[in-house]
C-alpha positions as CSV (number, residue, x, y, z in Angstrom):
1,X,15.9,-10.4,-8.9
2,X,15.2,-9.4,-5.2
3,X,11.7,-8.3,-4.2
4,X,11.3,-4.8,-3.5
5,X,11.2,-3.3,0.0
6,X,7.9,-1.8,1.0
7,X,8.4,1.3,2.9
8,X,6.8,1.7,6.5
9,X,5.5,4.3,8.3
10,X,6.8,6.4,9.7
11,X,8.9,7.1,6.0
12,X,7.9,10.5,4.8
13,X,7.6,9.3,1.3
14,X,4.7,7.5,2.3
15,X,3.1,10.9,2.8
16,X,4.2,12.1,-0.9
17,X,1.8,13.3,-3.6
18,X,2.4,10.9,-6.4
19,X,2.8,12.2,-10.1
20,X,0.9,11.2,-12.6
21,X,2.1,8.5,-15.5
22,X,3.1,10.5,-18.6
23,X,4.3,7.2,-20.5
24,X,3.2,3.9,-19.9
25,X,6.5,1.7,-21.3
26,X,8.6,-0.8,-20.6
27,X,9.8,0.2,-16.9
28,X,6.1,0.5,-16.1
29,X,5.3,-2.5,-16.8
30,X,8.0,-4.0,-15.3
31,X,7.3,-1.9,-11.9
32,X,3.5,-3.2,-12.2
33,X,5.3,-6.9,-12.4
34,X,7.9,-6.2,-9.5
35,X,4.6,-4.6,-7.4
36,X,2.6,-7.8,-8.3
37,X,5.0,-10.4,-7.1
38,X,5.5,-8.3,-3.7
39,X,2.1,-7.7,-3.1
40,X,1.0,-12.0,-3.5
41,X,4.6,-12.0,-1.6
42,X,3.8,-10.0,1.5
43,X,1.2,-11.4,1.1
44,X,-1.6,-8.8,0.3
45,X,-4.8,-8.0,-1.5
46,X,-3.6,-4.3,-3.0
47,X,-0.3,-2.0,-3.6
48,X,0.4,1.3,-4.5
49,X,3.9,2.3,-5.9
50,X,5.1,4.7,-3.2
51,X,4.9,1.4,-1.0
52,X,7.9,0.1,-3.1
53,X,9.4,4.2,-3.3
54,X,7.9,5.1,-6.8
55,X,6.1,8.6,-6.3
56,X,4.0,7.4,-9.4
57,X,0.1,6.7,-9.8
58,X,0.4,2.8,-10.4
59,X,-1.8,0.6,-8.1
60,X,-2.3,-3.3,-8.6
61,X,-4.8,-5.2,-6.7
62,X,-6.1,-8.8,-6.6
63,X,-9.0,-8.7,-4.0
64,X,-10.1,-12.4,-5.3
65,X,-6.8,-14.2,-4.4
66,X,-6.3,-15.7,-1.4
67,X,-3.1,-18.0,-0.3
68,X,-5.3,-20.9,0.1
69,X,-5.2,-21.3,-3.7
70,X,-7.6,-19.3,-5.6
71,X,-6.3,-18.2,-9.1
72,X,-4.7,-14.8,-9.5
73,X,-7.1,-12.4,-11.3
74,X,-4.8,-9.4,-10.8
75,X,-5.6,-5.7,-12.1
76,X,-3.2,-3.0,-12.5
77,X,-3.9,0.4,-13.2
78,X,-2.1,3.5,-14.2
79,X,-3.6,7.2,-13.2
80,X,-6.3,5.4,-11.4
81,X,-9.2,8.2,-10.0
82,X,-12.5,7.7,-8.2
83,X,-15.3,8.9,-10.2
84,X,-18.3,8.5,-8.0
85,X,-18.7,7.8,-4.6
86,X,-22.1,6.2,-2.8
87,X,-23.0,5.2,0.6
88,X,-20.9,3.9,3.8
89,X,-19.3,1.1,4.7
90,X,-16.9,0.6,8.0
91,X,-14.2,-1.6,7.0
92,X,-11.1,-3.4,9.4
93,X,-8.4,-2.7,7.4
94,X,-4.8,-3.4,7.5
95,X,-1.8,-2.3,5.3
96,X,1.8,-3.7,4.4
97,X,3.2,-0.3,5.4
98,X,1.6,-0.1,8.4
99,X,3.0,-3.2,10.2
100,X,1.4,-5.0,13.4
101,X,-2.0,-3.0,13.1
102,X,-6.1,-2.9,12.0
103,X,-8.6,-0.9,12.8
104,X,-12.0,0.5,11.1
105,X,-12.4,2.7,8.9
106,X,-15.1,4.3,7.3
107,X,-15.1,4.4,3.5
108,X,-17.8,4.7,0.7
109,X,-19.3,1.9,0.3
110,X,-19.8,2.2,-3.7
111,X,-17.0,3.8,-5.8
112,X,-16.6,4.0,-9.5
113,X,-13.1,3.9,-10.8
114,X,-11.2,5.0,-13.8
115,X,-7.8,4.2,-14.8
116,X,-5.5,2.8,-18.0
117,X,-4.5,-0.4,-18.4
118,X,-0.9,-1.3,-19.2
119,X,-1.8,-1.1,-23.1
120,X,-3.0,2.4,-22.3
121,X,-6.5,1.5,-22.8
122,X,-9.0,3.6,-20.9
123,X,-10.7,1.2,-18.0
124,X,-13.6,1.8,-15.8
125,X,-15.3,-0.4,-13.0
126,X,-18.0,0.2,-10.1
127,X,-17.0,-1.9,-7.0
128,X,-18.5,-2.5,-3.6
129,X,-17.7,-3.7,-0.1
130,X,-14.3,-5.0,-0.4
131,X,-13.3,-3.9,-3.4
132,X,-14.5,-0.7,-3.3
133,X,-12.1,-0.4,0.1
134,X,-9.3,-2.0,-1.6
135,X,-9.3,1.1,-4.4
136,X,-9.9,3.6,-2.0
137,X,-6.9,2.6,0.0
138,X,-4.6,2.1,-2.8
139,X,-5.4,5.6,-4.2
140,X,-5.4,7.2,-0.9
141,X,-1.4,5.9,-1.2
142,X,-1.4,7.7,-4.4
143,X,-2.2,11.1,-2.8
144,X,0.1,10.6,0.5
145,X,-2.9,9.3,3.1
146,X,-2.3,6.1,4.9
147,X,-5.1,4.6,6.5
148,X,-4.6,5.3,9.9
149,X,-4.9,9.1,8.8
150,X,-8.8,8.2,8.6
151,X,-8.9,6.7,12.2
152,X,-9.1,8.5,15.3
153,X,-6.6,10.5,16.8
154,X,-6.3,8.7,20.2
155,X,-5.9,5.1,18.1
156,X,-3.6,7.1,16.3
157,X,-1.5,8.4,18.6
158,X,-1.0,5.0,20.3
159,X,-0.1,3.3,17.2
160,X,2.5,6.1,16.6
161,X,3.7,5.4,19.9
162,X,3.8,1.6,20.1
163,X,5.4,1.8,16.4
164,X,8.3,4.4,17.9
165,X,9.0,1.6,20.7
166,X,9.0,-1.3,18.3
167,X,11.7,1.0,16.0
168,X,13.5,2.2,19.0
169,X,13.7,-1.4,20.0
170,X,14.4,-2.7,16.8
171,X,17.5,-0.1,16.5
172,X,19.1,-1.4,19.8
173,X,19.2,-4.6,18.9
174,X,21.1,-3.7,15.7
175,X,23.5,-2.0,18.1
176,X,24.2,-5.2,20.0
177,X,24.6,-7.2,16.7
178,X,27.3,-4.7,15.5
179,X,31.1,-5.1,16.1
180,X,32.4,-2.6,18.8
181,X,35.1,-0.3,17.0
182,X,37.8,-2.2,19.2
183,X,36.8,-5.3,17.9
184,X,34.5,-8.1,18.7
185,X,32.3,-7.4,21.3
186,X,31.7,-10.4,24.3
C-alpha cells in the first residue's frame, strides 16, 4: 500500500476543526498504522490526522526515535486534550506540512495530557521540553492551528510569500513537463 500524502500549507483543511473519535475500530487503527509508517517515513517525531486529510482527533508521536537507529517507542492517541499547562519554554520547531521552514515558538513548558489508547483505555502523561512541544503541536493540528500561526506576523508573512513562489514555481514547471494540446512540445 502507498503511503499517504501529507497535506501542506497553504490547504485549507489544515485549518479545519477536527471531530472527535466516536468509535475506536478497525479503520482507526489502521489510520493510526498508515500515520505511523508516514511519520518514521517523512521522517518525523509527531503527526496529527488532518496532515494525511482525516478531520479526526488521532495524533501519534515517537519523540525518542531517531533515524540513527534508536528503537521505535511510538504512542498513539485518540481524543487527545491538554489538561494542565505550566511554565515557558521557546522551542525551534518545524512541521511536515509546513515544508522548507523553523522558527521559535513559545509553548508551555510543562503539559499534562489525556487521551485513549487504541483499546479505548483512558491514558494520561505529564511531559516537558520536547515532549511537551511535540503534544502541543500535534493537538494544535487537531484544532486547525499550524505552528507558524504562533510566530510573528512579519516571519509569517514572508514564509507565506516565499511558499506562494515556491508553488507558483513548482506549477510552471509542471506546465513545461505537459504535452502542448497539438502534440509534443520541442
Amino acid at each position: 500500500m502507498a503511503l499517504r500524502e501529507v497535506l501542506q500549507f497553504p490547504d485549507p483543511r489544515l485549518k479545519r476543526v477536527s471531530e472527535p473519535v466516536e468509535k475506536i475500530d478497525d479503520a482507526i487503527r489502521e489510520l493510526a498504522s498508515d500515520m505511523l509508517e508516514v511519520m518514521y517515513d517523512e521522517p518525523g517525531i509527531g503527526l496529527a490526522a488532518p496532515q494525511v486529510g482525516e478531520q479526526i482527533r488521532l495524533i501519534v508521536l515517537d519523540t525518542d526515535w531517531t533515524e540513527e537507529g534508536a528503537e521505535p517507542n511510538p504512542l498513539v492517541l485518540v481524543n487527545p486534550e491538554i489538561l494542565e499547562r505550566d511554565g515557558t519554554i521557546a522551542w525551534t520547531e518545524g512541521c511536515l506540512s509546513v515544508p522548507d521552514f523553523q522558527a521559535e515558538v513559545e509553548r508551555s513548558h510543562r503539559v499534562r495530557v489525556r487521551g485513549l489508547d487504541l483499546d479505548g483505555n483512558e491514558w494520561s502523561e505529564e511531559a516537558e521540553e520536547l515532549r511537551a512541544v511535540c503534544f502541543q503541536h500535534e493537538i494544535d493540528h487537531l484544532d486547525g492551528v499550524l505552528f507558524i500561526d504562533r510566530i510573528s506576523r512579519l516571519k509569517r508573512s514572508m514564509y507565506v510569500k516565499k511558499r506562494k513562489k515556491a508553488l507558483k514555481l513548482e506549477g510552471e514547471d509542471d506546465e513545461k513537463q505537459r504535452p502542448s494540446k497539438l502534440g509534443t512540445s520541442l
